[in-house]
PAVO-599378 format. One line per 2 residues: number of its first residue (from 0); for each residue x, y negated, z of N, C-alpha, C. Coordinates in steps of 0.001 Angstrom, whole numbers, always signed. Example, Ala and Ser with C-alpha at 12.3 -4.5 7.8 and 13.67 -1.06 7.14 Angstrom:
<atoms>
0) +13190:+5690:+7800:+12300:+4500:+7800:+13200:+3300:+7800 | +12850:+2250:+7080:+13670:+1060:+7140:+12900:-30:+7870
</atoms>
This chain:
<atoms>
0) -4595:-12664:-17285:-3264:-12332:-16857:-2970:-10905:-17309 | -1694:-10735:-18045:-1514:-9284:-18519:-1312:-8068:-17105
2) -1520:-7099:-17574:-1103:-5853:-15919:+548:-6443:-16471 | +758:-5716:-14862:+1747:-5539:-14536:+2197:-4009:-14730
4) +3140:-3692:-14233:+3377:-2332:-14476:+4541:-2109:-12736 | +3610:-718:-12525:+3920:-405:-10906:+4197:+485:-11176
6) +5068:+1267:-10673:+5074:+2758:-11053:+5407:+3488:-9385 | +4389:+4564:-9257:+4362:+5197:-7786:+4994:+6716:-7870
8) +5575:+6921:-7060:+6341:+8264:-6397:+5144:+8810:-5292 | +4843:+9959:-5305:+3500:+10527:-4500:+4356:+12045:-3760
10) +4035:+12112:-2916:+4390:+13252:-1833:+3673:+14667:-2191 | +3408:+15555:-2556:+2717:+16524:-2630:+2331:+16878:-1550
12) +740:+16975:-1293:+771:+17546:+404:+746:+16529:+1542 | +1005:+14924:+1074:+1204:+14399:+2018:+41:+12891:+1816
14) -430:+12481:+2935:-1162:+10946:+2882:-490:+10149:+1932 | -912:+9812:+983:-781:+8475:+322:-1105:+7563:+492
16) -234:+6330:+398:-703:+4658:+1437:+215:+4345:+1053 | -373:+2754:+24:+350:+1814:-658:-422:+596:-568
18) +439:-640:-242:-287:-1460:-701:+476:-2801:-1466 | -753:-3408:-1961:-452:-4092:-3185:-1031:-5518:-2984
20) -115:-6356:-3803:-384:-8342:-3275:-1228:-8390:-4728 | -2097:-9207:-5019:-2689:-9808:-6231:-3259:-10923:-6379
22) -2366:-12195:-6545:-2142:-13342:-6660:-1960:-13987:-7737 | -2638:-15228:-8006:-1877:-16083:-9293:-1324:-16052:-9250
24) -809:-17008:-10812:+651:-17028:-11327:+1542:-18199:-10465 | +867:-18431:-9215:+1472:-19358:-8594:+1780:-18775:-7127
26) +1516:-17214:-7506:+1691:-16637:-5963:+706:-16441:-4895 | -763:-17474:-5270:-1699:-17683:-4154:-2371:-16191:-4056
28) -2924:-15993:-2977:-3763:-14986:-3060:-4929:-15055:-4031 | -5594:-13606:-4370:-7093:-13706:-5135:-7783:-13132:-4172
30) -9037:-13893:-3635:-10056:-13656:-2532:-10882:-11875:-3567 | -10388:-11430:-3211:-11279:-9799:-3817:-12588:-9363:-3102
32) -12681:-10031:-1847:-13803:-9323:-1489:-15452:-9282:-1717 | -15191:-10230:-2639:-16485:-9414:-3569:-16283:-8533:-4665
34) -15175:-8420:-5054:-15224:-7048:-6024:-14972:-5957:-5658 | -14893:-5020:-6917:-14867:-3331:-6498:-13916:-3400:-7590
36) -13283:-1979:-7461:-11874:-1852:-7816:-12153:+18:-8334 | -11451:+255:-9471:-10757:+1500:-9509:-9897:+1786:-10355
38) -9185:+3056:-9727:-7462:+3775:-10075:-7810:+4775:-10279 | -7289:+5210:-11879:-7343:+6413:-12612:-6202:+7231:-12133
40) -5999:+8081:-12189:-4985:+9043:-12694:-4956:+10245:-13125 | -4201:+10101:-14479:-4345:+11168:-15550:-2931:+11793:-15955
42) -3144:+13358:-16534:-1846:+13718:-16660:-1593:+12450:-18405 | -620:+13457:-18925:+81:+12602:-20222:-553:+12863:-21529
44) -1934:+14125:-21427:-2810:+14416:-22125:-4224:+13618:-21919 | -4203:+13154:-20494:-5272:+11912:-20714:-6605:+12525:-20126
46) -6464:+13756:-19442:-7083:+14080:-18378:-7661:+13402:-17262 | -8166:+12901:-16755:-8165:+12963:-14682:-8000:+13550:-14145
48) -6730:+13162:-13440:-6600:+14711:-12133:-6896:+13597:-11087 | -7366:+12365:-10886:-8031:+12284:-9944:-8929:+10481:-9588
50) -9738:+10507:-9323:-9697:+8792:-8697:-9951:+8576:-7619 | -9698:+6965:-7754:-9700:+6297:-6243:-10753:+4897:-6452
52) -11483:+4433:-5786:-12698:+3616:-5793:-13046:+3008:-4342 | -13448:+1709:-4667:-13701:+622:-3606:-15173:+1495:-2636
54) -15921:+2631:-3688:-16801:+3171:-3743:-16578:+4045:-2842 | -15831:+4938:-2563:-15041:+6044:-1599:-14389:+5665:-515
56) -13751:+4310:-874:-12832:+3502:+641:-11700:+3892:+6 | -11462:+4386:-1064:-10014:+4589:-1497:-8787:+3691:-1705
58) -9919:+2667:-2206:-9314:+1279:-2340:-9944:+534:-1590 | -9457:-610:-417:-9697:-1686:+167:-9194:-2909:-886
60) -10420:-3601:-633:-9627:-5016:-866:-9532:-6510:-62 | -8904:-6566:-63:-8771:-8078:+941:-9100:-9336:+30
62) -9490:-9982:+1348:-9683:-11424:+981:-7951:-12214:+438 | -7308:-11638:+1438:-5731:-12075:+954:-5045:-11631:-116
64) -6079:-11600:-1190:-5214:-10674:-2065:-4734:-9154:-2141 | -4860:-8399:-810:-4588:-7082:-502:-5168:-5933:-1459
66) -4902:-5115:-1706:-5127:-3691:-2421:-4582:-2469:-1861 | -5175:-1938:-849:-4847:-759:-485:-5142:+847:-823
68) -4478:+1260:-1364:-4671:+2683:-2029:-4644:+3501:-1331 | -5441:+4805:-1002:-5307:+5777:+206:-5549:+7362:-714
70) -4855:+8102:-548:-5458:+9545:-985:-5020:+10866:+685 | -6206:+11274:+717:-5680:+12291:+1684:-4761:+12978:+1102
72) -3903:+13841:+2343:-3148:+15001:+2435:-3339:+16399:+1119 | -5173:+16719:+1468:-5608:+17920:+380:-5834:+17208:-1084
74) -5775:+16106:-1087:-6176:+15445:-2033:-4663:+15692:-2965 | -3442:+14978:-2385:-2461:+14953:-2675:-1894:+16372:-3202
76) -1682:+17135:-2211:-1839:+19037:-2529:-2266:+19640:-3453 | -3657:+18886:-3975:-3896:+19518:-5446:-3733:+18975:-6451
78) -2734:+17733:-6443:-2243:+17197:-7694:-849:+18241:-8244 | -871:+17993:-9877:+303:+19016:-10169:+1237:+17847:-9955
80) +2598:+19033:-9952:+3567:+18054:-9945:+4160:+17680:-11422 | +4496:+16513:-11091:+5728:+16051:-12541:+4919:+14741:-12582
82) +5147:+14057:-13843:+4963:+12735:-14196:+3197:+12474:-14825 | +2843:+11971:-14021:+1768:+11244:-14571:+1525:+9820:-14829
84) +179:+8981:-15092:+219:+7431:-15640:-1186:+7189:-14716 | -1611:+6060:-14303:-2262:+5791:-13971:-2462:+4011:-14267
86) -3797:+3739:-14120:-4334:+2301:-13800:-5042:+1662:-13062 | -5612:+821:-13010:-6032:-174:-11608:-6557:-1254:-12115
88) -8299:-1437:-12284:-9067:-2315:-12222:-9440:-2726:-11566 | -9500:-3866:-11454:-10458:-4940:-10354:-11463:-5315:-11169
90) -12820:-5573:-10519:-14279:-5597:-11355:-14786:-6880:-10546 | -15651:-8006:-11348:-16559:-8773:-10813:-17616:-9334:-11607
92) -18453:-8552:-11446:-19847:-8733:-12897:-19425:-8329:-14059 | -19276:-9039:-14760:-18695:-8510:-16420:-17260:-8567:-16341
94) -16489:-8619:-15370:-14991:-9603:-15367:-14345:-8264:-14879 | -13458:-7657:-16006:-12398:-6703:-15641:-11138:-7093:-15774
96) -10370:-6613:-14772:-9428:-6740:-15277:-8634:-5976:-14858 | -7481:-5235:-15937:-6478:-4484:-15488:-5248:-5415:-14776
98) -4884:-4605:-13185:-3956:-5480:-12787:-2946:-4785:-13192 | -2741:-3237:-12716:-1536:-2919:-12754:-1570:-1534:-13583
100) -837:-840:-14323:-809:+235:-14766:+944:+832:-14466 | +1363:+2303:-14526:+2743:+2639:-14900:+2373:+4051:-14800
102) +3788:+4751:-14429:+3443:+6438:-14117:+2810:+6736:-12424 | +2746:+7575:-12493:+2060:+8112:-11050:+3180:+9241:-10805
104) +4341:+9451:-10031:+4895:+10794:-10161:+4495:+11703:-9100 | +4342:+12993:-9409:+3793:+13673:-7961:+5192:+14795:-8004
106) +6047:+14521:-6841:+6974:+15749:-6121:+6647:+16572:-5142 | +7461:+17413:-5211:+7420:+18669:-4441:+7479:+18021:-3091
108) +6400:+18480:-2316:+6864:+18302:-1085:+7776:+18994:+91 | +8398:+19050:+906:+9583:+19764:+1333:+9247:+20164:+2554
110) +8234:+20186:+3458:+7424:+21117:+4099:+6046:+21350:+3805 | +5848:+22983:+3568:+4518:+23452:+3527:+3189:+23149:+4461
</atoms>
């Protein structure tokens, strides 16, 4: 199945919490909980400014198909701001697959 393309708005400074359905092409859920999962994000030079991993708890995955993305508060704080890209593998033995990729944007947050 090709990614999809998600594209996230991020808080500077603030908890990040998203979550995400990943289902056949018929809508059903995909049972994930035997795999591990990870989300890059890089500026537009192809850096890491940071990841997230089934490994850290960053990413949950559900049996229902669920994908939950989490970044703390300080985590968030030391991302720069402006437009970044990111992606999102799901892993099971040799079996990758990219679900979703787009930009990552990080804004100013509006209390210090």
């Amino acid at each position: 199945m090709p990614a999809g393309t998600y594209n996230i708005i991020c808080d500077q400074g603030a908890t990040f919490d998203r979550s995400l359905f990943y289902g056949d092409d018929d809508g059903n859920p995909n049972d994930l909980s035997a795999h591990t999962a990870k989300m890059e994000v890089r500026n537009v030079a192809g850096a890491i400014l940071c990841t997230l991993t089934t490994a850290d708890d960053s990413i949950v995955l559900g049996s229902d198909g669920s994908i939950t993305l989490a970044l703390a508060a300080p985590v968030t704080a030391a991302l720069p701001l402006g437009r970044h890209v990111h992606h999102l593998v799901v892993t099971l033995g040799a079996i990758v697959d990219l679900v979703v990729r787009g930009t990552f944007y990080v804004r100013e947050g509006v209390t210090p």
